[in-house]
N, C-alpha and C positions, 0 to 999 in steps of 0.2 A: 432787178425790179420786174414783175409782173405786166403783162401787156393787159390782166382783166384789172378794171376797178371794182376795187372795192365800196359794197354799199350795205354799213353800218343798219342797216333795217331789219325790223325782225320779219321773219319769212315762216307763213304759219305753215307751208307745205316741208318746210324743215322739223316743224319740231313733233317727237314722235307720240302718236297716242296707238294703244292697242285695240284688240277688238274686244266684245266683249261686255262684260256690265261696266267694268273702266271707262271704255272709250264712249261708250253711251251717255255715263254721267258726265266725263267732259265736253260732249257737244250739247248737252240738256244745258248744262252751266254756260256755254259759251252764249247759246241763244238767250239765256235768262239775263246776263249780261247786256249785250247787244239791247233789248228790252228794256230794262230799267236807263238805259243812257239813251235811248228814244221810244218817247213814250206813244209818238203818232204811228207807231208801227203796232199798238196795243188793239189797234179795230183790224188790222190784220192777220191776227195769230189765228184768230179761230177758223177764218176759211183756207189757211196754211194749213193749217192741223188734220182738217177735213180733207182736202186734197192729198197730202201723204200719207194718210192713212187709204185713201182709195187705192191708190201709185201701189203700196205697200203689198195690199192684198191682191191686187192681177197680180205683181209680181210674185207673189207668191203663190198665188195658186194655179197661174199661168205660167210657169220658168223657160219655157220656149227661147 
């Protein structure tokens, strides 16, 4: 017998997505998810969106 227990959960840093336009559409779908099952987070997205897209652009055109 195993001295770890075991825990029956799923574990999302287990299961694998690639990079790429793949992996892009699965995190677009996961948030649209997440969205439609709480809808108070709906006055949220937009200054989300606005913020990663700034994040986005220093890091990119800043790679330091």
């Amino acid at each position: 017998m195993s001295d770890e227990i075991q825990n029956p959960q799923i574990n999302i840093s287990k299961i694998p997505m690639g990079s790429g336009m793949g992996g892009a559409l699965a995190a677009v779908a996961s948030v649209l998810i997440i969205l439609l099952g709480l809808p108070e987070l709906w006055d949220f997205l937009p200054g989300a969106v606005v913020v990663g897209c700034r994040i986005a652009c220093v890091l990119h055109f800043h790679p330091e």
